[in-house]
C-alpha positions in Angstrom: -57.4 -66.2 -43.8 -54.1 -64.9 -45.4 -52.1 -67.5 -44.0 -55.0 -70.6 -45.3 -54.6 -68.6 -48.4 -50.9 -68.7 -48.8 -51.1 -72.1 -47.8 -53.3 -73.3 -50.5 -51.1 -71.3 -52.9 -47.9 -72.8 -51.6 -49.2 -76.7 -52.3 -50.7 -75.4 -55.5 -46.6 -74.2 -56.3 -45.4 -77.8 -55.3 -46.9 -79.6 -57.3 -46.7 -77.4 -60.4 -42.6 -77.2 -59.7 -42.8 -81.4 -59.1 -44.6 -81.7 -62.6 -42.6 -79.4 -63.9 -38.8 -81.5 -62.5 -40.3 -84.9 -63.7 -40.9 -82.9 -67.5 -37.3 -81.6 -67.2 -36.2 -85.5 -66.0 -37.8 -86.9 -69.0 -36.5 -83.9 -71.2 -32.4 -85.1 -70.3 -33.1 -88.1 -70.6 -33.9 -88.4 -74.6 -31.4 -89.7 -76.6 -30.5 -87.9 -80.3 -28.4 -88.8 -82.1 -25.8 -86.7 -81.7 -23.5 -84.9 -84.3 -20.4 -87.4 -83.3 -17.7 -84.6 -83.0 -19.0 -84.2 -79.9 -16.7 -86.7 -78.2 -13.2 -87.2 -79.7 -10.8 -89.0 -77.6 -8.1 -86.0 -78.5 -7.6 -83.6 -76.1 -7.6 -81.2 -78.7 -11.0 -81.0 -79.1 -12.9 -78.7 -76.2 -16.5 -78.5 -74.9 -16.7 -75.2 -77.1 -15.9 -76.8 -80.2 -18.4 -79.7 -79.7 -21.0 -76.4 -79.3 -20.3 -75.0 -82.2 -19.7 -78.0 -84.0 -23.5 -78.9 -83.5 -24.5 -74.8 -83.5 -24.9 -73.8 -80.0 -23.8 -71.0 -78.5 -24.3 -70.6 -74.7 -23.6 -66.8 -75.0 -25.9 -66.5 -78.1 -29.0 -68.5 -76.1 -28.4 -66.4 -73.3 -28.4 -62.7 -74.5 -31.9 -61.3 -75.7 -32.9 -57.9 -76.6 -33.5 -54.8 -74.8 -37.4 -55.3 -75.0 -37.3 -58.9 -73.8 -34.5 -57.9 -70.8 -36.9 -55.3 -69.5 -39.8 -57.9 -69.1 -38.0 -60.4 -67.7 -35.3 -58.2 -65.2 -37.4 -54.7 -65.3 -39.8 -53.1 -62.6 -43.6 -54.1 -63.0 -44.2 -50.8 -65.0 -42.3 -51.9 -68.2 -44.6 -54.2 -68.8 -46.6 -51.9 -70.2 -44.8 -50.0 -72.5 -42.9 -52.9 -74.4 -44.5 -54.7 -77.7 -45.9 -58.3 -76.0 -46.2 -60.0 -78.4 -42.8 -59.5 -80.5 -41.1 -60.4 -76.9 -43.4 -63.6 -76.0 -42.2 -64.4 -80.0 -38.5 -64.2 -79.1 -38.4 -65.6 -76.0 -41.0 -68.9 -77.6 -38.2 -69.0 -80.2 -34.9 -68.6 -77.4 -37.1 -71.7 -75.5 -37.1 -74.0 -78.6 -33.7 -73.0 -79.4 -32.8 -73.9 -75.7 -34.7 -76.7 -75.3 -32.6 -78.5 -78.9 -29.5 -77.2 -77.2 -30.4 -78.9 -73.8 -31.1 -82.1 -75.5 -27.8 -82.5 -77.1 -26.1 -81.4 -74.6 -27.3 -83.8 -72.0 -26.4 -86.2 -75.0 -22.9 -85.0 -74.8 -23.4 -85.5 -71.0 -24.4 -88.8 -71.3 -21.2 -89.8 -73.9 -19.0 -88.1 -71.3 -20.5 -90.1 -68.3 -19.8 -93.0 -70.4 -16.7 -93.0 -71.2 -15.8 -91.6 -67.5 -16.8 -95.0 -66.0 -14.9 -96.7 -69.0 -11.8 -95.0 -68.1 -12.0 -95.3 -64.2 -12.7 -98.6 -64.8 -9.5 -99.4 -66.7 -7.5 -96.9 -64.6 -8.3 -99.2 -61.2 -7.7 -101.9 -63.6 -4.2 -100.7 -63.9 -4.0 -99.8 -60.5 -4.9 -102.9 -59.4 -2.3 -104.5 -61.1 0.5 -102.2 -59.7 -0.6 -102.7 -56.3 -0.3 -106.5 -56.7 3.2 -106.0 -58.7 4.4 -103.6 -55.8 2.7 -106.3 -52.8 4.9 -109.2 -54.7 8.4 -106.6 -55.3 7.8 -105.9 -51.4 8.3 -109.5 -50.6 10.9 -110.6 -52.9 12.7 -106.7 -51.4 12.4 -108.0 -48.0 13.3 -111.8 -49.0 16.4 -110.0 -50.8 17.7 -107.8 -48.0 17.4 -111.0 -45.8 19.8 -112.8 -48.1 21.9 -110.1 -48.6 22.8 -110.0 -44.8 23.0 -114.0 -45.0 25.4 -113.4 -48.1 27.5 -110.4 -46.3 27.8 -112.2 -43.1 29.4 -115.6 -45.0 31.6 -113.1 -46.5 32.7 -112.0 -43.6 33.2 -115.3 -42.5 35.1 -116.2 -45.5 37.2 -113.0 -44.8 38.0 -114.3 -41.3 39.0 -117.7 -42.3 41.6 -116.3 -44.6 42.9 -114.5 -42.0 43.5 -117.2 -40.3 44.8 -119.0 -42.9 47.2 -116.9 -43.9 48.2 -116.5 -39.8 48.5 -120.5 -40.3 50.6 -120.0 -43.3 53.0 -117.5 -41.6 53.2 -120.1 -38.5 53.9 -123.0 -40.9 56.7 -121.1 -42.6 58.3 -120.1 -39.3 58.0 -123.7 -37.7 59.6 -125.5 -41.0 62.3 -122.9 -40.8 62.9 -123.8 -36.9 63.3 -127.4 -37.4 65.1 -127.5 -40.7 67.2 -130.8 -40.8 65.6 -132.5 -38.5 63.9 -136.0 -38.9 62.9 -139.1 -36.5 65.6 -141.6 -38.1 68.5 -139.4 -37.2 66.7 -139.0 -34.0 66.7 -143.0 -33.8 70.0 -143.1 -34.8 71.4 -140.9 -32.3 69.5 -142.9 -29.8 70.9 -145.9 -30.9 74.4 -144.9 -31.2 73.9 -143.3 -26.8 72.8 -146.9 -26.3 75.5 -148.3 -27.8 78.1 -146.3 -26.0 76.6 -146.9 -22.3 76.7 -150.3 -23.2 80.1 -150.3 -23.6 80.6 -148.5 -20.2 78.2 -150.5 -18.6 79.7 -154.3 -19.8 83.3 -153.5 -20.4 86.5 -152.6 -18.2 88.5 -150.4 -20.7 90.7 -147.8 -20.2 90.1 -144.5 -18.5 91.2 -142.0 -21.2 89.0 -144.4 -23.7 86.2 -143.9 -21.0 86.6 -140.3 -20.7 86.2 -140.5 -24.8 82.8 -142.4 -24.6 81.5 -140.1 -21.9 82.4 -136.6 -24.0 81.0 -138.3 -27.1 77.6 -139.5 -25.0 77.5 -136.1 -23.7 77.9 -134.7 -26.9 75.1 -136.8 -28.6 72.6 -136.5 -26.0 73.0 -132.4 -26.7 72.1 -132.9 -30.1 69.3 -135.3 -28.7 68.1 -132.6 -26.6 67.8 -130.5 -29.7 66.0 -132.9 -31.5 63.3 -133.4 -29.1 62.7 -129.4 -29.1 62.5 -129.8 -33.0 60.6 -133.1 -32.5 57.8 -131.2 -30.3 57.9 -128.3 -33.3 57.5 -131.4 -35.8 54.1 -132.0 -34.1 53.2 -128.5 -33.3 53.7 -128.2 -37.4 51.7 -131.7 -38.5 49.2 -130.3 -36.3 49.0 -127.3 -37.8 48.7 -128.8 -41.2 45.9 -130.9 -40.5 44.0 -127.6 -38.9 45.2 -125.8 -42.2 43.5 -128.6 -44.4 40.5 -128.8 -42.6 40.3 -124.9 -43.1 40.9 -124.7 -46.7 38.0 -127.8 -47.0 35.8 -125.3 -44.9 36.9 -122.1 -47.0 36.3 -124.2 -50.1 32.8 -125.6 -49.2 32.2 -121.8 -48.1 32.7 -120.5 -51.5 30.8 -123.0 -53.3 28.1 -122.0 -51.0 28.4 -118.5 -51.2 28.1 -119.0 -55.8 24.9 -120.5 -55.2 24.3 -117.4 -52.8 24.8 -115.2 -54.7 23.0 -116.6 -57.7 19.8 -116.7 -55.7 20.7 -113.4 -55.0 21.0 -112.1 -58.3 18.3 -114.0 -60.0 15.7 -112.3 -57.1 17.4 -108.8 -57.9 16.8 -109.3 -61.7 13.0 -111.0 -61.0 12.7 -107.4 -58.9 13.8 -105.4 -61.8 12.1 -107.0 -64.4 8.6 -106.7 -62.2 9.5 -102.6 -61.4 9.2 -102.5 -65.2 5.8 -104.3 -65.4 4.9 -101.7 -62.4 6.2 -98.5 -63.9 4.3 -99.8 -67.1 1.0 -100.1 -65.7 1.5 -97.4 -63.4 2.2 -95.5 -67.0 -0.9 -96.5 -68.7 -3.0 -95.7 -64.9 -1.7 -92.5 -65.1 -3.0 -91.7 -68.9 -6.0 -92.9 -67.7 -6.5 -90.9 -64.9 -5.5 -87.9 -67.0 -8.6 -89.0 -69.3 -10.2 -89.1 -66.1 -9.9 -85.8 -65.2 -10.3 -84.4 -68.8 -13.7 -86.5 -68.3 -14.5 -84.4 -65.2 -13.2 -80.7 -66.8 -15.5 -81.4 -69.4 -18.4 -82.7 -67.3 -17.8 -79.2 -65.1 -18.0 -77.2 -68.6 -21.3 -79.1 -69.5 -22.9 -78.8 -65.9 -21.9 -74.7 -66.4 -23.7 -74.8 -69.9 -26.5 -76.6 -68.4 -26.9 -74.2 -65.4 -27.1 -71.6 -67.4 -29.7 -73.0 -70.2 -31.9 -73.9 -67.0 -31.4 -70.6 -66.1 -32.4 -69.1 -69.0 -35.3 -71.5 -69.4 -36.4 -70.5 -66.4 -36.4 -67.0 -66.8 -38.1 -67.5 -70.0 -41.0 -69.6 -68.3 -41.9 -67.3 -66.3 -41.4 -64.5 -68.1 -43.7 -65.8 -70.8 -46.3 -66.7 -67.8 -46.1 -63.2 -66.3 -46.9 -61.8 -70.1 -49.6 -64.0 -70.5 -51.3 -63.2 -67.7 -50.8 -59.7 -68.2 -52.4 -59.7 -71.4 -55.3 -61.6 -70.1 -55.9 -59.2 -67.9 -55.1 -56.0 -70.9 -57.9 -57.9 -72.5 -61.0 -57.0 -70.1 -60.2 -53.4 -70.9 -61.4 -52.1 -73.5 -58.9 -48.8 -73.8 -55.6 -49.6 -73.4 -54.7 -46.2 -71.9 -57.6 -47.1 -68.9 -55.6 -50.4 -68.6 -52.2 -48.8 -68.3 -53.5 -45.8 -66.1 -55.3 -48.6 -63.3 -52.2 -50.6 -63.9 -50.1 -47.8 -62.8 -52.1 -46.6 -60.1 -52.2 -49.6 -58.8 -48.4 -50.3 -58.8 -48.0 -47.1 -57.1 -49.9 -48.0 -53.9 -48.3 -51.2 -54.1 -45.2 -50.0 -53.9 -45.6 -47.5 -51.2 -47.3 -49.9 -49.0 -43.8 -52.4 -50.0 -42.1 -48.9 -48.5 -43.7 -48.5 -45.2 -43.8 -52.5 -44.8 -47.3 -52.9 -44.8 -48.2 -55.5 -48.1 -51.6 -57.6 -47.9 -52.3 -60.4 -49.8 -55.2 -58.4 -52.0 -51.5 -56.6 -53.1 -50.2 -59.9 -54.1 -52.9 -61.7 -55.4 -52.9 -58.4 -58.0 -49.0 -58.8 -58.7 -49.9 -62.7 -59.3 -53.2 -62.3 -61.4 -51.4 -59.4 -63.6 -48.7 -61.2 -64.1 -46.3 -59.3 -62.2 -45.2 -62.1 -60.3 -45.2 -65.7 -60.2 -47.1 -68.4 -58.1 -43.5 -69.5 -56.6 -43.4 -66.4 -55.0 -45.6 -68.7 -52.2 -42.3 -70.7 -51.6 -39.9 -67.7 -50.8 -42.4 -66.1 -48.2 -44.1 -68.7 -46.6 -44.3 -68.3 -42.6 -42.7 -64.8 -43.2 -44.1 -61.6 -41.4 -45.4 -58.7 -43.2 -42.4 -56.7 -43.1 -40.3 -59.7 -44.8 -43.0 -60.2 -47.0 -42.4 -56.8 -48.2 -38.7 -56.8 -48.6 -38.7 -60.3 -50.4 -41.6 -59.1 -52.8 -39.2 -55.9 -53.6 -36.8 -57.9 -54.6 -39.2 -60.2 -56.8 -39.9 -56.9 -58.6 -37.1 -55.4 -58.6 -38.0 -52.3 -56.3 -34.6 -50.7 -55.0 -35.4 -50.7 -51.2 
């Protein structure tokens, strides 16, 4: 029977608390309209100050007096001793007052929520746009380095056909110096005149000291022939080097002109690179202030989810309070001496809480905490499928019995 019981009572709770979550849905979900301090885009302007701008004050809505304290924190037995009907008068007041504070504030909710999703939204906006500036700097970075090598490695090819111009030079200037007064028409000429003189040896009878003559001066001529065909050989070795010189200054010269347009390209994709880092940086700027509104969005949503907490709290308190007090006056009300209530009342309380003691609460204990307004009906969903010893301890603590 006592666990049919507590079942019954359990569903009975549900469906109170559901009722009672779709009245606080509908409750947060009104829309007033809202002193507009309440947002300012300056970050100047606090949670606190939107609170008092509109006259709420958490700290205020959450203190009550000593009277009201006692029957909402304080053992069974101050119930009877404290004036009911000035408390249930506060606490009916503290519940409006909460309820106009809720309401704004889950309209300041609301704005906040708002303008959190307008400013993520513009902050990936921003972000989007950096990470499609930094995907396009990547490519031109990587087409860049790539034609920097190209660029360096023409340089260096540039550097090495200098060298070997200048090498060329430096040969040239030696060779020229080697076969300085030489030319083929002297060549010829000596030729010629060698010719000439055999054929006088060769066709004529003349004297011998006149032959002895023509052979010193053949002898002599072909020597100076022999020299010119070592300069002649130089002659070519130097035409040759000439041409290769030519063609080397016609490949250092179409080099160059390469190398310009090189290095234009070069520049003109390291300025394009600089110019989109600024455009990057820029956005990257305004997604960063965004994301700091984002996160004073999120501060403030924290502040307003504490205030909340603690109105439901409050609210909370204050319903069941006022339910405990109502049905404890229902009950004062089948007496007709006040003294005979208190003195049943106390009796009553006193077994109760020497069975909580020993550990030994039945439900006709309860159902007298419940119908006297001691406790709650919720009390069903902190002790369901618990044994009689945790029943005890958790229904101390309900009533705030020091074990």
């Amino acid at each position: 029977m006592f666990y049919e019981f507590l079942f019954a009572m359990s569903n009975t709770l549900v469906n109170r608390m559901s009722s009672q979550e779709s009245t606080d849905k509908s409750e947060e979900q009104k829309k007033d309209n809202v002193n507009q301090q309440g947002i300012d885009d300056s970050p100047e302007v606090s949670i606190k100050s939107f609170l008092e701008a509109n006259g709420i004050d958490i700290d205020e809505l959450t203190t009550f007096s000593e009277q009201a304290k006692k029957a909402m924190e304080g053992e069974p037995e101050a119930l009877l001793d404290i004036p009911h009907d000035e408390v249930m008068e506060e606490l009916r007041e503290k519940q409006k007052k909460i309820e106009e504070a809720f309401n704004k504030i889950i309209e300041l909710r609301d704005e906040v929520l708002s303008k959190l999703r307008d400013e993520k939204a513009k902050r990936d906006d921003f972000n989007s746009k950096v990470r499609e500036l930094a995907a396009r700097i990547r490519e031109l970075v990587e087409k860049r380095n790539e034609l920097q090598k190209y660029v360096d490695e023409k340089k260096q090819e540039l550097n090495t056909y200098r060298q070997t111009l200048r090498e060329l030079n430096n040969k040239l200037e030696l060779l020229q110096r080697e076969i300085e007064g030489f030319s083929l028409r002297k060549e010829r000429r000596i030729k010629a005149q060698i010719r000439k003189y055999e054929m006088v040896l060769e066709r004529f009878n003349i004297p011998p000291d006149l032959e002895e003559k023509l052979v010193a001066k053949i002898k002599e001529l072909s020597e100076q022939l022999r020299s010119f065909k070592e300069k002649e050989e130089k002659w070519k070795e130097l035409n040759k080097l000439r041409r290769e010189r030519e063609r080397l200054r016609d490949s250092i010269g179409a080099l160059r002109k390469a190398l310009v347009l090189y290095v234009q390209e070069l520049n003109k994709i390291k300025s394009e690179i600089r110019e989109l880092r600024k455009e990057r940086d820029f956005y990257k700027s305004k997604a960063d202030e965004h994301h700091m509104e984002v996160q004073k969005c999120v501060k403030k949503l924290e502040a307003i989810k504490e205030a909340l907490d603690k109105l439901r709290d409050a609210r909370y308190k204050i319903s069941k309070t006022l339910s405990k007090l109502r049905r404890f006056k229902y009950q004062m009300r089948q007496f007709r001496v006040e003294e005979e209530f208190k003195q049943v009342v106390l009796k009553r309380l006193t077994e109760i809480k020497s069975r909580i003691e020993r550990g030994e609460l039945e439900m006709p204990d309860l159902q007298f905490l419940i119908n006297f307004g001691f406790l709650t009906e919720d009390i069903f969903e902190k002790i369901a499928s618990t044994s009689p010893q945790e029943l005890a301890k958790k229904v101390a603590e309900e009533l705030g019995y020091t074990s």
